[in-house]
C-alpha positions as CSV (number, residue, x, y, z in Angstrom):
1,X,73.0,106.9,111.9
2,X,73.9,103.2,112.7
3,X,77.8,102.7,112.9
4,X,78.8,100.2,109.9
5,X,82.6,98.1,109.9
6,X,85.5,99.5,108.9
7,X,87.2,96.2,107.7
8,X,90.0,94.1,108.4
9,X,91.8,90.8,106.3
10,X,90.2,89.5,102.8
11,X,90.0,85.2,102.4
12,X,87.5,83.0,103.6
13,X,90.2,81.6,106.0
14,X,90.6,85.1,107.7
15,X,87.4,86.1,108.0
16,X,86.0,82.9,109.6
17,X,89.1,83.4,112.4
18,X,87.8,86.6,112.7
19,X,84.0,85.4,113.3
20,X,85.6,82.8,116.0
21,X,87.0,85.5,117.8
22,X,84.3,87.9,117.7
23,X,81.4,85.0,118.6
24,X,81.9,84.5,122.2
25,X,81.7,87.7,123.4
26,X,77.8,88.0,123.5
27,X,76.4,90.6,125.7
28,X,76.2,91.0,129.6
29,X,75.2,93.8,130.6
30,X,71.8,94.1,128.8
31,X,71.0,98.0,128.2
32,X,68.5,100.2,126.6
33,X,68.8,99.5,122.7
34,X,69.6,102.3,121.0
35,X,66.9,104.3,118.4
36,X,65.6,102.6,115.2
37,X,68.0,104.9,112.8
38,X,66.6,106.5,109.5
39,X,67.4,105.5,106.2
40,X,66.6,107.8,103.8
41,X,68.4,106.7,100.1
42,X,65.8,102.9,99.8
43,X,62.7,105.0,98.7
44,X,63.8,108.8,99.1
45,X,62.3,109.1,102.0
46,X,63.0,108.7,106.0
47,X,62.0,105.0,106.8
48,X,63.1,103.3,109.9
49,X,65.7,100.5,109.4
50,X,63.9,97.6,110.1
51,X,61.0,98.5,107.1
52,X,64.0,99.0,104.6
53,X,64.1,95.9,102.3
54,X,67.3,96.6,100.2
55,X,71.1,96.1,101.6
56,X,72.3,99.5,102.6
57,X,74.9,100.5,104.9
58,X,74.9,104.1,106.7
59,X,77.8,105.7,107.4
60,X,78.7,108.1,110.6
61,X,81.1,111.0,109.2
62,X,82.1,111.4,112.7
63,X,83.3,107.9,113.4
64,X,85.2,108.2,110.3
65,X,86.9,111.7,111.6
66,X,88.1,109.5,114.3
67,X,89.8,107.2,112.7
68,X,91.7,109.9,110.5
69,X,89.7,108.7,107.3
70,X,88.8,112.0,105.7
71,X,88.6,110.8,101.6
72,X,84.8,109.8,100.6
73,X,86.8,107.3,98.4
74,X,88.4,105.9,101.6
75,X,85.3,105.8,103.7
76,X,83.1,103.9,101.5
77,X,85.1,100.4,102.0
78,X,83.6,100.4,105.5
79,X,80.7,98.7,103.3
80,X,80.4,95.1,102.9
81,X,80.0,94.9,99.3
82,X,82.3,97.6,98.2
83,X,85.7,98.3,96.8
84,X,86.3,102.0,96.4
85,X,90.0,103.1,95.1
86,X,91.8,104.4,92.1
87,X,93.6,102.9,89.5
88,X,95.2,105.6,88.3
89,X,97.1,106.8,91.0
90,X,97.3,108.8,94.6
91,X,95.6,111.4,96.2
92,X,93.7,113.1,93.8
93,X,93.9,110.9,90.8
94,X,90.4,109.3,89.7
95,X,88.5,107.3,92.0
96,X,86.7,103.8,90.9
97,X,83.6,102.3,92.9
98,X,83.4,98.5,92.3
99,X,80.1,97.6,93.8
100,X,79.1,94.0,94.0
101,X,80.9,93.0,91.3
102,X,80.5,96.3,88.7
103,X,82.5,99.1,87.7
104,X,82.3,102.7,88.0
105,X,79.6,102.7,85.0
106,X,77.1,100.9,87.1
107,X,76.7,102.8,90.3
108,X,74.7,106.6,90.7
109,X,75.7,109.1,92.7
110,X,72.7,111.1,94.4
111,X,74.0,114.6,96.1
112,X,71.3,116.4,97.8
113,X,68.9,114.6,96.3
114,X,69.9,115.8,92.7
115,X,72.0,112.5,90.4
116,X,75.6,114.1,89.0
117,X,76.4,111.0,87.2
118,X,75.1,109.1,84.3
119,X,76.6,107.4,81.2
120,X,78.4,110.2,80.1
121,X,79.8,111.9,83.6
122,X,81.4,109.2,85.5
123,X,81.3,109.5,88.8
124,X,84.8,109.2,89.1
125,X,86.1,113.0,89.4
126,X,83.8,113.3,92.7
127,X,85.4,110.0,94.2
128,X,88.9,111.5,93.5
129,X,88.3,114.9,95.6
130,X,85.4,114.4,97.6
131,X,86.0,114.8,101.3
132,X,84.3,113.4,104.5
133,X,84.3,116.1,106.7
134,X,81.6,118.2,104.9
135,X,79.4,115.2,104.6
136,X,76.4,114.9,107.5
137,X,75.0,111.5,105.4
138,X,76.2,109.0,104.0
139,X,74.2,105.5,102.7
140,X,75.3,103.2,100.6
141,X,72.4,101.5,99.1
142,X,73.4,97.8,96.9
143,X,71.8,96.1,94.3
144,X,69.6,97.3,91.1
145,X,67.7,100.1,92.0
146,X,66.7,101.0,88.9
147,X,63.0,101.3,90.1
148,X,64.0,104.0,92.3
149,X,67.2,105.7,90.9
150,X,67.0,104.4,86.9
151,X,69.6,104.2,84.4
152,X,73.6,103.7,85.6
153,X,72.5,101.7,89.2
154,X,73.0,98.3,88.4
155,X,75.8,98.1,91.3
156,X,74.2,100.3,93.7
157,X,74.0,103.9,94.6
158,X,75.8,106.5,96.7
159,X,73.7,109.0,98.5
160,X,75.3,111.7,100.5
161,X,73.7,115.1,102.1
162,X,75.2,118.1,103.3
163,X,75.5,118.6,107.0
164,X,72.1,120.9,108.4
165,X,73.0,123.0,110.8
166,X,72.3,122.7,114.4
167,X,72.3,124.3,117.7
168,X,74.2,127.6,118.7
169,X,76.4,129.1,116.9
170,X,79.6,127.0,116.8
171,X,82.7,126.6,115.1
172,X,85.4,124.4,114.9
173,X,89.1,124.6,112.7
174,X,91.2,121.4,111.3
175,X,95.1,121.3,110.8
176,X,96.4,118.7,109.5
177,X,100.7,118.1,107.9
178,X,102.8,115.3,106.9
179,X,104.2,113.1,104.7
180,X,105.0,113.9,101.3
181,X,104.8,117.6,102.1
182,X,100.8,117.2,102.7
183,X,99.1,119.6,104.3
184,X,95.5,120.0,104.9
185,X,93.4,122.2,106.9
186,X,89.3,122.7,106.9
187,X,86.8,125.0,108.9
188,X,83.1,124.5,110.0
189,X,80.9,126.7,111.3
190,X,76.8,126.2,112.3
191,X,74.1,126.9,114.0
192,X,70.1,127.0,114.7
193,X,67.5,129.4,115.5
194,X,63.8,128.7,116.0
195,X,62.8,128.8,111.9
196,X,66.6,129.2,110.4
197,X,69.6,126.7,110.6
198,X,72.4,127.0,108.8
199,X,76.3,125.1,107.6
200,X,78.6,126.5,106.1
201,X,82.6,124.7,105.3
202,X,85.8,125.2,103.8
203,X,88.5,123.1,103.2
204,X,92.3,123.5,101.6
205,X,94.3,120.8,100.8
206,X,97.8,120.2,99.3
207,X,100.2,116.9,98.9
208,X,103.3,116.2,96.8
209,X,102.5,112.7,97.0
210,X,104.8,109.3,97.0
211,X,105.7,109.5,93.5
212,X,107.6,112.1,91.1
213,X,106.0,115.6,90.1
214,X,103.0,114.4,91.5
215,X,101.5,117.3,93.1
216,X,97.5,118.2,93.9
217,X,95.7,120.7,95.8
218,X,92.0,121.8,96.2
219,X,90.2,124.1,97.4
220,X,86.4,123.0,98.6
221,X,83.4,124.9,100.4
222,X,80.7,123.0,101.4
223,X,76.3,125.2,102.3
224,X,73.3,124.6,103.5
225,X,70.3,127.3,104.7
226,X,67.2,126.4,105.3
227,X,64.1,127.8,106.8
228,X,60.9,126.9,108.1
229,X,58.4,128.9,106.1
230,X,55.1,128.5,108.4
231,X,54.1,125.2,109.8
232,X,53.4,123.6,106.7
233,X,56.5,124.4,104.4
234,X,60.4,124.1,104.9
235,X,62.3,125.7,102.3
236,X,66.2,125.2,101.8
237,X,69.4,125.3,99.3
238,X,72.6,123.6,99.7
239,X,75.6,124.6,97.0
240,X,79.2,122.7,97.1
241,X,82.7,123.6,95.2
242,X,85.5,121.8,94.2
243,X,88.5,123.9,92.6
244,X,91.6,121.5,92.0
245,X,94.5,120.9,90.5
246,X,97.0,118.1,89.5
247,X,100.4,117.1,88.5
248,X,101.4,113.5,86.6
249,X,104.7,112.6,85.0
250,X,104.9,109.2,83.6
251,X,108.5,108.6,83.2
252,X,108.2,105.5,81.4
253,X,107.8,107.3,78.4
254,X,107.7,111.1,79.8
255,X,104.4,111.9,79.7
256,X,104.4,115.1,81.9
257,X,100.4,116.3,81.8
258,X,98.6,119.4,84.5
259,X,95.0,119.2,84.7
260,X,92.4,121.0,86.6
261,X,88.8,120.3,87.8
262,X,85.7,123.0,88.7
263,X,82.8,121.4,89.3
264,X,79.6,123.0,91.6
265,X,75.9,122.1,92.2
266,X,73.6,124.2,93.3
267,X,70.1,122.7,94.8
268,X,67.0,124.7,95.9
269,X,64.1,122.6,97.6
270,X,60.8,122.3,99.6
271,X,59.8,120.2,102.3
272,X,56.0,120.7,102.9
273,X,53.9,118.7,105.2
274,X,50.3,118.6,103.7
275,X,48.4,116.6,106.6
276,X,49.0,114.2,109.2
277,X,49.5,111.9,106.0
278,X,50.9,113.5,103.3
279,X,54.4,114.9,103.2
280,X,55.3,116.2,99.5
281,X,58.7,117.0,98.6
282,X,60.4,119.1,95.8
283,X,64.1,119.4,94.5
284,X,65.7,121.4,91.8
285,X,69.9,121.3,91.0
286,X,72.3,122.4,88.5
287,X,75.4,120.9,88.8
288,X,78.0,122.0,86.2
289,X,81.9,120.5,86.1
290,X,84.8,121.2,83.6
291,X,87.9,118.8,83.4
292,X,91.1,120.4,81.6
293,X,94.6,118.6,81.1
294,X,97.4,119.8,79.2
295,X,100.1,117.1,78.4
296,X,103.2,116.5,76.2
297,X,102.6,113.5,73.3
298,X,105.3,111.5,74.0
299,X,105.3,110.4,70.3
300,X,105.3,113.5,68.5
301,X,107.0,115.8,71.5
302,X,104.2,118.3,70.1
303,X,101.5,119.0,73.3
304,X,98.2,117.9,73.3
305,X,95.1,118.3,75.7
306,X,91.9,116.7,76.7
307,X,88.6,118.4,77.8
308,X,84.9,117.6,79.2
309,X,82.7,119.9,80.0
310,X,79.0,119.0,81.8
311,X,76.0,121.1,82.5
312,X,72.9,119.9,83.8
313,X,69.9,120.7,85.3
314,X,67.1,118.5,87.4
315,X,63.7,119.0,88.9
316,X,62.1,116.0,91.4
317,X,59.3,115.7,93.4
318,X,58.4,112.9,95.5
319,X,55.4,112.4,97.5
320,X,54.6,110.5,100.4
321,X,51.3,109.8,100.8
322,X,49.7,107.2,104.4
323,X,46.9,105.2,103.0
324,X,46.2,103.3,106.0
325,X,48.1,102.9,109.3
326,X,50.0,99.7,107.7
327,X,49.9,100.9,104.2
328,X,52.3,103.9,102.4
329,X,52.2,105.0,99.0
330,X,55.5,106.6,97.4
331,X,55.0,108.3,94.5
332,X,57.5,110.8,92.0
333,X,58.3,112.2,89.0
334,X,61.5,113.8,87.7
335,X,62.7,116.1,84.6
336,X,66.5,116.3,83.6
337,X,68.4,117.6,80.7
338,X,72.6,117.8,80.6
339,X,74.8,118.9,77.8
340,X,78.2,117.2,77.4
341,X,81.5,117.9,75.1
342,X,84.6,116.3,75.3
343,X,87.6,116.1,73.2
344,X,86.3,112.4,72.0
345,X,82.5,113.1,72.0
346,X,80.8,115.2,69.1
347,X,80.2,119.0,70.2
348,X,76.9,120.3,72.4
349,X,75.6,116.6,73.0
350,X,72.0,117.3,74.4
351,X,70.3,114.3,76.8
352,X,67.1,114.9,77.8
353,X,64.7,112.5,80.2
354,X,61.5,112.6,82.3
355,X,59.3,110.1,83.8
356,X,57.3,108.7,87.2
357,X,57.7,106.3,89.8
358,X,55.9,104.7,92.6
359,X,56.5,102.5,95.3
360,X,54.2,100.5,97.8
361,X,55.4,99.9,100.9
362,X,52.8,97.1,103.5
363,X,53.3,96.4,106.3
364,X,51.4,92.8,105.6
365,X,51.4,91.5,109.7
366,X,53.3,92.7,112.2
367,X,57.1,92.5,111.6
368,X,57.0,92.0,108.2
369,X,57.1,94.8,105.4
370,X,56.6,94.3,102.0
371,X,57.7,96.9,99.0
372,X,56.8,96.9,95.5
373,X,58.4,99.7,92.9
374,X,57.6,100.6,89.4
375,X,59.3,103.3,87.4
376,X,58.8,104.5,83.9
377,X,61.1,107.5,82.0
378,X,61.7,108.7,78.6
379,X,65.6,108.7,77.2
380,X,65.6,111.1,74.2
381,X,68.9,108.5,72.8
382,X,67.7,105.4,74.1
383,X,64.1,105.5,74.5
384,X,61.4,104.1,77.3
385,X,62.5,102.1,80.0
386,X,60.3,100.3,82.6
387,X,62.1,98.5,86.1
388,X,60.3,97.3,88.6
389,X,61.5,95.6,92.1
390,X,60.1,93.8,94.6
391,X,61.4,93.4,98.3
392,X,60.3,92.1,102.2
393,X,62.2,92.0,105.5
394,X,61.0,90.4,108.5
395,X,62.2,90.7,112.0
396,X,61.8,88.4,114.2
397,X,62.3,90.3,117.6
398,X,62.7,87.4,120.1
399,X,66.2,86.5,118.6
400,X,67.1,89.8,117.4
401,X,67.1,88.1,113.6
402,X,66.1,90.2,110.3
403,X,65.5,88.3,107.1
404,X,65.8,90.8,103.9
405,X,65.1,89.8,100.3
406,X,64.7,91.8,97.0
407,X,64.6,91.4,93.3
408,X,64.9,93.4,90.3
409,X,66.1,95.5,87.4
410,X,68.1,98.2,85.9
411,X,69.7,99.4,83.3
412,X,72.7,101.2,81.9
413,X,72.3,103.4,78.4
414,X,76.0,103.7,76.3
415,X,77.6,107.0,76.4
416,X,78.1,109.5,74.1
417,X,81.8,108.2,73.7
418,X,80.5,104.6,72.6
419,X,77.8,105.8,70.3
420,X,79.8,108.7,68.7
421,X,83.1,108.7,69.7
422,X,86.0,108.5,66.2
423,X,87.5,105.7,68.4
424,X,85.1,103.0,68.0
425,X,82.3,104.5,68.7
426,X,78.8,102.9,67.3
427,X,75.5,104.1,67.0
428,X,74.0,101.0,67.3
429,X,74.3,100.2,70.7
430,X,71.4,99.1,72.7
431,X,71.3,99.9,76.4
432,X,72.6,96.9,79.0
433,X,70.1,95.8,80.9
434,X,70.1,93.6,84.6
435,X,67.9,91.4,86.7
436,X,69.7,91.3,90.4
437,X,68.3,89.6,93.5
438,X,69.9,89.6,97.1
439,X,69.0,87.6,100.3
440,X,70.3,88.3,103.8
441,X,70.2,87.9,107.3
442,X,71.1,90.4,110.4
443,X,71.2,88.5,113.3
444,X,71.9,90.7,117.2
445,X,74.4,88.9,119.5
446,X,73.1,90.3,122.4
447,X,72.9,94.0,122.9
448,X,76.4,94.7,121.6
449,X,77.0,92.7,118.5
450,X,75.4,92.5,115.1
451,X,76.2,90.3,112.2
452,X,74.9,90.8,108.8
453,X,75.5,88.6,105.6
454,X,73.9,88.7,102.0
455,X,74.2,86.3,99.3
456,X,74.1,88.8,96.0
457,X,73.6,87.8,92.2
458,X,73.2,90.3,89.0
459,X,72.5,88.8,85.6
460,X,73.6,91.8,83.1
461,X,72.8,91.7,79.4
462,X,73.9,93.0,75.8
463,X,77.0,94.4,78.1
464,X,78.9,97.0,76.2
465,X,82.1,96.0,75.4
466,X,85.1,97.3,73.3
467,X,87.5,95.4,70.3
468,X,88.0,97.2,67.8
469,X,85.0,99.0,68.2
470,X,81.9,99.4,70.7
471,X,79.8,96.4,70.4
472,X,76.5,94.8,72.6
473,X,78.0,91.3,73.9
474,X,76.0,88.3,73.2
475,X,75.0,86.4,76.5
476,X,74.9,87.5,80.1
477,X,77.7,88.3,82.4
478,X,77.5,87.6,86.0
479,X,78.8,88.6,89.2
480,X,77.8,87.2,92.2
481,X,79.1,86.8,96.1
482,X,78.8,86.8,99.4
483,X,78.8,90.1,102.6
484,X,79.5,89.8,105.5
485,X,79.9,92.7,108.0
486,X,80.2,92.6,111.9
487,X,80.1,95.3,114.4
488,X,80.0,95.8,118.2
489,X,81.7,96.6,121.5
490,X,83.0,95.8,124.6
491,X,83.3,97.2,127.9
492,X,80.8,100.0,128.0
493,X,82.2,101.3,124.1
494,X,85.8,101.4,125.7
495,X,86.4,99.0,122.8
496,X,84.5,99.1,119.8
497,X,85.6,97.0,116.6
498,X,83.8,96.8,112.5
499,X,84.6,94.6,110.0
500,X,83.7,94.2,106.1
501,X,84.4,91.7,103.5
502,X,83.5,90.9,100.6
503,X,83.4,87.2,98.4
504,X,82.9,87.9,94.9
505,X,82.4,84.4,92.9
506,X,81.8,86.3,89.6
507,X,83.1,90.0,88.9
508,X,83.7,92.1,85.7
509,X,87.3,93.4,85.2
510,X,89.0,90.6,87.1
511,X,88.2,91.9,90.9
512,X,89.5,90.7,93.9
513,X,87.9,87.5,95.0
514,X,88.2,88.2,98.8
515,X,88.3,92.3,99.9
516,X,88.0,93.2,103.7
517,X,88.1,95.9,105.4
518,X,88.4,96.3,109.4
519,X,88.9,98.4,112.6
520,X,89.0,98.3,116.3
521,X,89.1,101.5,118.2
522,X,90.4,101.4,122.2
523,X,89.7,104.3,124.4
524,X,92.0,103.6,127.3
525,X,90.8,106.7,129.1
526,X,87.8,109.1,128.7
527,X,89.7,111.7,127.1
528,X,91.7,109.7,124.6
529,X,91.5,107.3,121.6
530,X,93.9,104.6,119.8
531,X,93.0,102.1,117.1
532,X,94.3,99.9,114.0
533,X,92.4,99.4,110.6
534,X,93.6,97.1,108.0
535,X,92.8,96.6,104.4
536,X,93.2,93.6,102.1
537,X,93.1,92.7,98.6
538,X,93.3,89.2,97.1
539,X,95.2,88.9,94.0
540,X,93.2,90.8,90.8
541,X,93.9,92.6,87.6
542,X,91.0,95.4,87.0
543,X,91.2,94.2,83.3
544,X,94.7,94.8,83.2
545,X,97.8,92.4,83.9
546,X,97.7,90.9,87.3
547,X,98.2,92.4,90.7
548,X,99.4,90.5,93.6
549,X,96.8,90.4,96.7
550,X,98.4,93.0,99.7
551,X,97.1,94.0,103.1
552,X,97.8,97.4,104.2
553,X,97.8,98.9,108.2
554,X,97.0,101.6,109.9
555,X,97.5,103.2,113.0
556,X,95.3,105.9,114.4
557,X,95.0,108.1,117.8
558,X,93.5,111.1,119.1
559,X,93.9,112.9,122.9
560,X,91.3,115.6,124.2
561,X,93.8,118.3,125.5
562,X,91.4,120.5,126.9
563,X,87.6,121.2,126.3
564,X,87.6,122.9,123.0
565,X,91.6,121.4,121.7
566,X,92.5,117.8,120.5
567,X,95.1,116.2,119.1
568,X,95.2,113.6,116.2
569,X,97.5,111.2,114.6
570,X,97.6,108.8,112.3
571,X,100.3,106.3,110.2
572,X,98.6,104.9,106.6
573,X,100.8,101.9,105.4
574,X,102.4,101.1,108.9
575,X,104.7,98.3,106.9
576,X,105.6,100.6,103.9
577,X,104.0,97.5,102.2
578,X,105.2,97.9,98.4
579,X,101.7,97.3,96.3
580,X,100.4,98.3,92.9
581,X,96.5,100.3,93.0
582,X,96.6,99.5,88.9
583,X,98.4,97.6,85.9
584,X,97.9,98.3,82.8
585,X,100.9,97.9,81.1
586,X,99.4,95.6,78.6
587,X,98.2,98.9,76.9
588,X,101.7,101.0,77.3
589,X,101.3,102.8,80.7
590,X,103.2,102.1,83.6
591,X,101.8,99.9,86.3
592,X,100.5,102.1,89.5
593,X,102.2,102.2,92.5
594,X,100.6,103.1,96.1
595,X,102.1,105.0,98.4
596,X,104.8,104.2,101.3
597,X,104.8,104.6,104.8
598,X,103.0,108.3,105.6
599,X,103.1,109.5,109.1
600,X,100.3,113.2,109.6
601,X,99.4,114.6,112.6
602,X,97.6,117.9,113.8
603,X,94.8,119.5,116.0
604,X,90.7,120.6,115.8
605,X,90.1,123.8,117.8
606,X,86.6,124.2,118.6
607,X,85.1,127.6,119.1
């Protein structure tokens, strides 16, 4: 997959130094370009990169195993466009995806092809445990996309695969210890016949963290079989666990709480090709996932808990059908039903919805593609929605240029919190609706170098916001900006450098105006590795009280001691930079603080 930044410093001051230094180094030594890569999340099925009309970034789970970045919630920064953290605390605590602008609330997460989130299931348990190192795909796809995805993808969506096995059978163990009495460790083991390939993952994890009675572990496994029928069908399943557990004391006004998260999904799915131009796909996943915590009521000393529990259950098809040797129609339809009870939500909450989409994708003259998408579906709370978008890209080969535009809609239907909840909750919500367009330009310097930016805008109405009670706000809130991302190397990939940031003009919650995000790898000899990342954060609030911008480093290395043994280490907050990841002490909790100085090392074994 193509290799995307990995950020570095966040104002418009830093990141035009950084273009100055990064500009003259244009290529020399011309060489065979590299394949077209595949994109798979634009219209849910393999395109080539330069047909794909939407913003999406693809990210290499190796590369990020390199640089000792093994959270999901970590690795998606390497975006331009994205701020992925937590507010609420460490290692373990809830993750929060701002894309473009948005919240949590407005981005989907696609796992093997099945959706786990939508207004009621945040994605935000996933983002706190997810891991990168039983991952084979991840794309990061920005903008509305409801014509694709539908409801809850107003920011963007996240879609991510589990690895398929290949070649012989192979193995490889992770060990990872530390800081703050972490300790880690992770297995893999693969492999491929001539009709069978298979993957199959484990992982342990366990840190104390920087902060007091703070404790999490987890326990994760990671599958995929799949088998080629006859020379028409391919038939597969993947299935992936999570099993944690957490500790939080909040000693401003000792609030000790344990909680515990299960969560699985289970996929089954066909892959037949029909004829030279018809390729149909099928998908069906349950994904269930339980959320328990057990605290102490700091005003009544008397102990209180808080549940959710989610089942759900999804059948897809999507076919893909050559009309012509410049023309491809796209066509699908889906079926999904989830249940959903939480301490704050009324008992056995039933959403149902079905519908059909298609997509045109014309190759009008050579180098330029055009797409045009149209979905329908069926909400059983909120009724029929119709999105539509419309996008083209152009690349103009002779300077290496790409010019990418797009336009159109999504939506995002209230939870069963907002309609129901005894907490402000109102029934008369309607659903928030947005109209988004993007243009931007990739431009090759060289054969080493590519720069990428993309003005972004997303009009969102009858936004669902929260007084007293749940209520539609009148108007339209914007948020609007600017990526940039930059990406290349030098001598022969001895040196290889990324780089992310993100203007935001207009944001909800008070986001940073400048994020960045960067990297640059040196490999001083064939067998070894050193490199520096930094992160940055202008001043923001996340709706709360204000927190002051703060740029993190990192140091990262790796040595190949022999053919099958290597060695890792890594330092995260070189500086022990004091910064806060949330402040909300405008609603009685304590502001967040992120962690000091952490130093980890360890060893893969390959076998």
């Amino acid at each position: 997959m193509l290799q995307l930044p990995t950020p570095l410093r966040g104002s418009c001051r830093s990141a035009l130094a950084l273009l100055a230094l990064f500009a003259p180094f244009s290529a020399h030594a011309e060489e065979t370009p590299p394949l077209e890569p595949l994109i798979v999340s634009a219209l849910r099925v393999p395109q080539a990169a330069s047909t794909v009309t939407s913003a999406v970034t693809a990210l290499d789970p190796k590369e990020l195993e390199s640089q000792g970045i093994l959270q999901l919630r970590d690795a998606l920064n390497a975006s331009p466009g994205v701020i992925s953290t937590s507010t609420g605390g460490q290692t373990g605590a809830l993750g929060n995806l701002f894309i473009r602008g948005t919240t949590t609330n407005y981005a989907q997460l696609v796992v093997d092809g099945m959706r786990l989130n939508d207004a009621n299931n945040l994605l935000g348990h996933f983002l706190g445990s997810a891991r990168t190192y039983d991952v084979g795909n991840i794309e990061i796809l920005r903008g509305p996309q409801g014509a694709i995805y539908g409801g809850e993808s107003i920011g963007g969506v996240i879609w991510i695969e589990t690895p398929h096995g290949s070649g012989s059978p192979h193995g490889s163990t992770s060990v990872e210890a530390g800081s703050f009495g972490s300790f880690a460790a992770h297995a893999m083991f693969q492999g491929e016949t001539d009709k069978l390939s298979y993957y199959l993952s484990g992982g342990y994890e366990e840190t104390d963290n920087d902060a007091p009675r703070n404790h999490f572990q987890q326990a994760s496994s990671a599958l995929r079989v799949e088998g080629k029928v006859d020379s028409i069908w391919t038939v597969g399943t993947t299935f992936r666990s999570i099993d944690s557990s957490g500790q939080d004391l909040d000693t401003s006004i000792n609030k000790d709480s344990d909680s515990r998260l299960r969560s699985d999904l289970s996929t089954v799915y066909a892959v037949g090709k029909i004829s030279d131009c018809w390729t149909s796909r099928f998908n069906v996943g349950y994904y269930q996932e339980s959320y328990d915590q057990n605290y102490t009521d700091p005003w009544s000393s008397l102990p209180s808990s808080y549940f959710s529990d989610l089942r759900a259950g999804s059948f897809s098809t999507d076919q893909e059908i050559t009309l012509a040797d410049n023309l491809r129609l796209l066509a699908g339809a889906f079926a999904h039903q989830d249940s959903f009870e939480s301490t704050y939500s009324p008992p056995d909450q039933q959403h149902d919805r079905y519908g059909a989409h298609t997509s045109l994708e014309w190759n009008l003259i050579e180098h330029l593609t055009a797409t045009g998408s149209l979905r329908w579906e069926d909400y059983d709370t909120d009724g029929q929605k119709t999105t539509w978008r419309l996008g083209s890209i152009y690349n103009l080969v002779s300077t290496g240029t790409r010019f990418r535009s797009s336009i159109g809609t999504s939506f995002r239907a209230p939870s069963y919190m907002e309609l129901f909840s005894n907490y402000g909750g109102n029934p008369n919500l309607t659903p928030e609706s947005a109209l988004g367009w993007e243009f931007g330009a990739e431009q090759k310097i060289g054969s080493h170098h590519t720069l990428e930016t993309t003005w972004f805008k997303n009009q969102i109405s009858d936004q669902i916001g929260y007084g007293t009670a749940y209520h539609n706000v009148a108007g339209v809130s914007t948020t609007d900006g600017l990526e940039l991302g930059l990406r290349g190397n030098w001598l022969d990939n001895a040196l290889n450098y990324r780089l992310a940031w993100t203007y935001l003009h207009h944001s909800l919650s008070d986001q940073p105006r400048n994020a960045a995000t960067a990297s640059i790898d040196w490999k001083p000899t064939a067998k070894s590795l050193i490199g520096i990342g930094a992160t940055h954060l202008s001043e923001h609030s996340w709706g709360g009280d204000s927190i002051a911008s703060y740029t993190l480093a990192r140091l990262y290395s790796s040595y190949q001691l022999t053919d099958k043994v290597k060695l890792n280490a890594r330092v995260e907050n070189v500086f022990d930079k004091s910064y806060q990841l949330g402040n909300f002490t405008n609603y009685g909790d304590p502001a967040v603080q992120g962690a000091g100085t952490g130093i980890y090392a360890g060893f893969t074994v390959d076998w």
